[in-house]
C-alpha positions as CSV (number, residue, x, y, z in Angstrom):
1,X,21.0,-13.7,2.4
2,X,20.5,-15.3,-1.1
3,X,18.1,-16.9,-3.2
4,X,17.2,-20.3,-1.6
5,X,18.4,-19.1,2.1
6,X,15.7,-19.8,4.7
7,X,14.6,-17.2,7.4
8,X,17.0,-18.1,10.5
9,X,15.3,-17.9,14.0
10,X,18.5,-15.6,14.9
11,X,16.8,-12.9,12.2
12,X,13.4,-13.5,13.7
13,X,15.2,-12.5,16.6
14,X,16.9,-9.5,15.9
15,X,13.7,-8.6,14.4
16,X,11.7,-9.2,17.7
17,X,14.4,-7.4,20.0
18,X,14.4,-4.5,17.5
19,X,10.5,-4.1,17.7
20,X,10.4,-4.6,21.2
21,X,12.8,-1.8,22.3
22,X,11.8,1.0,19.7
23,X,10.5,3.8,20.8
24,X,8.3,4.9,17.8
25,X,7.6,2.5,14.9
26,X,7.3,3.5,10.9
27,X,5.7,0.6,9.2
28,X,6.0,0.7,5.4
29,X,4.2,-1.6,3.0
30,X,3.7,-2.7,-0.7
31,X,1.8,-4.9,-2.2
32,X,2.7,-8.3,-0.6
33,X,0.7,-7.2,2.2
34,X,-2.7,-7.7,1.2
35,X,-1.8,-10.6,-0.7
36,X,-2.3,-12.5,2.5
37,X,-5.6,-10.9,2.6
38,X,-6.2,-12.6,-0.4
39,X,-5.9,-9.8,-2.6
40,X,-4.9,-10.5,-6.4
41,X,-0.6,-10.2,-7.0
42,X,0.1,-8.3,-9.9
43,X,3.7,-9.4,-9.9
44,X,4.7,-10.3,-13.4
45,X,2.0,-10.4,-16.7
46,X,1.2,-14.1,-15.7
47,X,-0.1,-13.1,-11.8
48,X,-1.6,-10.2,-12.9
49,X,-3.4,-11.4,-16.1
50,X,-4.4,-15.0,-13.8
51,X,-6.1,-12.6,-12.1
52,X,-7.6,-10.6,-14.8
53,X,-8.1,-13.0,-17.3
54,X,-10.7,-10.3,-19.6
55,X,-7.6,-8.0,-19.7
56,X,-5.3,-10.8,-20.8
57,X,-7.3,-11.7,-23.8
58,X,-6.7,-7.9,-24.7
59,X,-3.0,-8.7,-24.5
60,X,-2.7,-5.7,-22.2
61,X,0.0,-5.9,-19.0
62,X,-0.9,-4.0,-15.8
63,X,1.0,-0.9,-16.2
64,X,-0.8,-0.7,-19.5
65,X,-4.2,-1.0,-18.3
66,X,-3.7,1.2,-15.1
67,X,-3.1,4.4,-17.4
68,X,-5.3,7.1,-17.3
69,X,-5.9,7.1,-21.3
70,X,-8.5,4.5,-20.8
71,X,-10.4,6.7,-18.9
72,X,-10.9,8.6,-22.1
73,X,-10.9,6.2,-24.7
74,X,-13.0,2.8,-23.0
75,X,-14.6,4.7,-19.9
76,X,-16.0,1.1,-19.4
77,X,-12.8,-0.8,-19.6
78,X,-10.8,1.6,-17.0
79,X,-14.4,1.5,-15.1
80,X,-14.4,-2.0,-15.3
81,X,-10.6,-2.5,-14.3
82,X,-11.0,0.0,-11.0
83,X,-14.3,-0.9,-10.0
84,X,-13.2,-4.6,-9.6
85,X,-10.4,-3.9,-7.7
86,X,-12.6,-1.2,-5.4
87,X,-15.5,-3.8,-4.7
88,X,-12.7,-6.4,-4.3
89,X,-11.0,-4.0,-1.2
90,X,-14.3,-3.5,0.0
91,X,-15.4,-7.1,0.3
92,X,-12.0,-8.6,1.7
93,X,-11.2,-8.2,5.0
94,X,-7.4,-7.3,6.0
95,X,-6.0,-10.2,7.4
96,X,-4.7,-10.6,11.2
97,X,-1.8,-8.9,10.8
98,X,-2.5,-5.7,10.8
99,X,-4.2,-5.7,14.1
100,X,-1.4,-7.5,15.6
101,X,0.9,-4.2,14.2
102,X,-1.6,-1.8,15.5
103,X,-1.8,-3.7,18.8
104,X,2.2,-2.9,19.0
105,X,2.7,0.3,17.6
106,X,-0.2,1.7,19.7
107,X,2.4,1.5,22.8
108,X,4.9,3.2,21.4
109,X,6.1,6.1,23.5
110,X,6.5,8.4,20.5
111,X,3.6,6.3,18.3
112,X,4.0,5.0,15.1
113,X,3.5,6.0,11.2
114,X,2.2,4.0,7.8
115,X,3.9,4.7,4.6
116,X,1.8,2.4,2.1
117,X,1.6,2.0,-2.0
118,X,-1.5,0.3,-1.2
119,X,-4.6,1.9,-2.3
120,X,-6.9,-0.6,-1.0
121,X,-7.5,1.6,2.7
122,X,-7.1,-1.8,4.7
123,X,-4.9,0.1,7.3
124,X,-7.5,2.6,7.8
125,X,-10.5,-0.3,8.4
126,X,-8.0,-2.4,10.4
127,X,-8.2,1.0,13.2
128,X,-4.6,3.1,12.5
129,X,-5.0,6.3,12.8
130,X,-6.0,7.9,8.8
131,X,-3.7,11.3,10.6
132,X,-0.6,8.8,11.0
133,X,-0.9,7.3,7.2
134,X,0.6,8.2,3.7
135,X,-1.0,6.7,0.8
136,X,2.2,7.8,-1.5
137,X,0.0,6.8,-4.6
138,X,-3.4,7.6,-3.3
139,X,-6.5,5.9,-2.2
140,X,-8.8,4.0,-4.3
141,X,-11.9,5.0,-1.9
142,X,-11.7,8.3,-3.1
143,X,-12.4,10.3,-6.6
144,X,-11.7,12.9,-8.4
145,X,-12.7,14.7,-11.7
146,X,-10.5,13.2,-14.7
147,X,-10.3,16.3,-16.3
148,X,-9.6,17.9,-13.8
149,X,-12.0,20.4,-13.7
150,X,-11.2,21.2,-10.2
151,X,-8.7,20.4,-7.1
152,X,-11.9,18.7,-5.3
153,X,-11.2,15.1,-4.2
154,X,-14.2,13.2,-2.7
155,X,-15.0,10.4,-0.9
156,X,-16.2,7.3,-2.5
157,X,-18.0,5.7,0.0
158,X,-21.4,6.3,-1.7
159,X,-20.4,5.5,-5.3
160,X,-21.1,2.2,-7.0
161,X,-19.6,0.7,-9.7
162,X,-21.2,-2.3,-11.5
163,X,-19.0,-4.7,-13.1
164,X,-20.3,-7.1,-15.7
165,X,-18.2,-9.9,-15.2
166,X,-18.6,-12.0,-19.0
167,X,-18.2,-9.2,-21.0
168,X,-15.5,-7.0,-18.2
169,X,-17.8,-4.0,-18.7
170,X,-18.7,-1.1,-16.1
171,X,-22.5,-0.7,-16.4
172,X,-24.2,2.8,-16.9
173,X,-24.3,5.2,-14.9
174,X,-20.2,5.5,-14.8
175,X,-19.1,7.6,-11.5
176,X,-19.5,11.4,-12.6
177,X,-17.8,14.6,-11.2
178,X,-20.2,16.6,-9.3
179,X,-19.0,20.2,-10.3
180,X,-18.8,19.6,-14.8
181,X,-20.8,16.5,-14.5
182,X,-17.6,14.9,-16.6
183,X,-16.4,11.7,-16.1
184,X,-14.6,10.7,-12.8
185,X,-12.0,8.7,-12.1
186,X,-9.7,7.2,-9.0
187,X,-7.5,9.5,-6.8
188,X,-4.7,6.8,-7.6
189,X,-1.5,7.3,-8.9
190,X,-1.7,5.9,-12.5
191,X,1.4,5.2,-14.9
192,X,2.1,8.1,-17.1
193,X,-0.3,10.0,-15.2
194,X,-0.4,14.1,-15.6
195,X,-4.1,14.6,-14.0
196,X,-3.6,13.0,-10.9
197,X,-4.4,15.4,-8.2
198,X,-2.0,14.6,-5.0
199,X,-4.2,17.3,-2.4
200,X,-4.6,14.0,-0.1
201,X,-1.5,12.9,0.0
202,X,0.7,15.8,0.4
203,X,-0.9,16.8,3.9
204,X,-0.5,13.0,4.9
205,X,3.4,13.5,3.8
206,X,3.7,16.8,6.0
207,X,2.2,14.9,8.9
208,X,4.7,12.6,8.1
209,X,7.8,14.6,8.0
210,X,6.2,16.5,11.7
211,X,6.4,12.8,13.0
212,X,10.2,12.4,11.7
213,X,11.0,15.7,13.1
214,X,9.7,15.6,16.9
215,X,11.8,11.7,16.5
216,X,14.7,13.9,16.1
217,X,14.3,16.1,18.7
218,X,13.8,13.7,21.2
219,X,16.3,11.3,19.7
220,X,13.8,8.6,19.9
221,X,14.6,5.5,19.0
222,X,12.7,3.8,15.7
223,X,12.6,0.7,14.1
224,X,11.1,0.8,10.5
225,X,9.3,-2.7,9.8
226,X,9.2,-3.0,5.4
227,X,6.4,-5.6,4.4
228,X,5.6,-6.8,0.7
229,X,7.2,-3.9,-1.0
230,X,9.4,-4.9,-4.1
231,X,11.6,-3.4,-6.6
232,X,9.3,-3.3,-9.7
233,X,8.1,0.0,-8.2
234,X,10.6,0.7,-5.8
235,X,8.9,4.1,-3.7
236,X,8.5,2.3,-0.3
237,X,11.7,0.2,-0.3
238,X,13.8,3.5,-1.1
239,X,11.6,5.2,1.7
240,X,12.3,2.7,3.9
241,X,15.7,2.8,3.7
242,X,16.3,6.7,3.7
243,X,14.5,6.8,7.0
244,X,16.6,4.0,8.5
245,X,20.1,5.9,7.2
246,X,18.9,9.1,8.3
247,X,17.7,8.2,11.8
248,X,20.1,5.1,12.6
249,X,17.0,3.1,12.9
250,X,16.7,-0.7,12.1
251,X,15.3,-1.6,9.2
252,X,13.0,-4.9,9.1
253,X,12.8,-5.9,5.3
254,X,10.0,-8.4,4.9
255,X,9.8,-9.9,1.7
256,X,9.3,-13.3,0.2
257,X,11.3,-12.5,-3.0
258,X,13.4,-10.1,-2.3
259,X,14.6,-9.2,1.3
260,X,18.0,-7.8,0.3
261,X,18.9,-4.6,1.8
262,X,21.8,-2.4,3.1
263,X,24.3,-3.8,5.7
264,X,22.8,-4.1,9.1
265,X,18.9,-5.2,7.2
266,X,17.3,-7.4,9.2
267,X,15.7,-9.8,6.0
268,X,12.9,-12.1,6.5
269,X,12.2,-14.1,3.7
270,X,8.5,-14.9,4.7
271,X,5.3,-13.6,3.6
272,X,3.6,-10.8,5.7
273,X,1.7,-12.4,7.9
274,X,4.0,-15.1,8.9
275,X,7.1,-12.6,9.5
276,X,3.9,-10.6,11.6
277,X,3.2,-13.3,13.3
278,X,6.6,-14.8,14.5
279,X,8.0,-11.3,15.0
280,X,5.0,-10.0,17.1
281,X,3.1,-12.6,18.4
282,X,4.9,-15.6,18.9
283,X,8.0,-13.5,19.8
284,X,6.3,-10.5,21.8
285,X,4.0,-11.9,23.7
């Protein structure tokens, strides 16, 4: 397809007879998938300072702001910046989609697995399985020392952060490590980022690769469904399509902008919830 071609029902389709027939399902995701949620796009300087209008007045993009410098030199800006986005995830419920994928993948013969960019833990609160999901660039729910002093990652669950909205300024007392008592930051993936400490996510990978493995073995058929995740950043998409090659899988790219893939892609130019939706329920049921 190309730029201006509309989603054909024969793609919904092959979608929908691809899904129904797999054996095991890998779902992958970027960041178009909680924007149906309602959760901020950070495509492009414009979305991203629209949604951040403090941090456009600085004249900084996103990929300067989410840098771990800040973290030393304005504790209260990179506080600011990450404790808006952490009371946003916690405040905004995952939209319907997710369940419907859950409801599917749960009766899968060989079960299913979540690769995500997304940091915001909506898979985890929608009822997947945190043992079958790899957040490849962390999770904002949990901290870590910004040193580090240590390996320790803990969970945020108990930690505020209070955002003063006029002046986009963390208030006092800033998260704190508990072993030095030094500043703590996010367990996410930052740009240019030498500190952040992977010990979550390299177990969740492992589990991963176990999955991929026993799929092997049993020559299990697996569909992988791709939702939101673009190019900018292209981890998922080139996860994505190594499993599909690798396995002989179908590969469900859903993706308003950019739903290209390699021969045999199933693209759905449709948003998330939609593709979800016609794919799942409207087609499944």
């Amino acid at each position: 397809m190309r730029e201006g071609d509309i989603t054909t029902e024969a793609e919904i389709e092959r979608a929908t007879v691809a899904v129904r027939y797999a054996e095991a399902s890998l779902i992958t995701a970027g960041a178009g998938m909680g924007v149906d949620s309602g959760l901020p796009d950070f495509r492009g300087t414009e979305g991203f300072w629209k949604a951040y209008p403090a941090i456009a007045r600085l004249g900084l993009r996103f990929d300067e702001i989410a840098n771990p410098e800040w973290f030393e030199k304005a504790p209260e800006l990179a506080w600011a910046f990450y404790g808006h986005r952490l009371n946003l995830y916690r405040a905004t419920p995952p939209h319907a989609g997710f369940r419907q994928l859950l409801r599917v993948a749960d009766l899968k013969p060989h079960g299913y697995f979540v690769f995500t960019s997304n940091v915001d833990g909506h898979f985890q609160r929608t009822g997947f399985s945190p043992d079958r999901i790899v957040e490849c660039h962390g999770s904002i729910h949990h901290f870590q020392c910004r040193v580090p002093c240590s390996e320790d990652i803990w969970d945020a669950a108990h930690e505020q952060v209070n955002v003063e909205e006029e002046r986009f300024k963390a208030m006092n007392p800033l998260p704190t490590c508990p072993n030095c008592g030094g500043l703590a930051r996010p367990n996410v993936m930052m740009f240019d980022d030498w500190t952040w400490n992977p010990g979550r996510t390299r177990p969740q990978e492992l589990r991963l690769l176990e999955w991929l493995r026993g799929l092997k073995k049993h020559q299990a058929r697996l569909t992988v469904m791709e939702i939101g995740a673009g190019t900018a950043v292209p981890t998922v998409r080139l996860h994505s399509e190594e499993v599909a090659e690798k396995f002989g899988a179908t590969l469900i790219r859903i993706n308003l902008r950019e739903p290209e893939g390699p021969a045999g892609t199933v693209q759905l130019r449709l948003n998330g919830a939609e593709a979800i939706r016609r794919v799942i329920t409207d087609g499944l049921d």
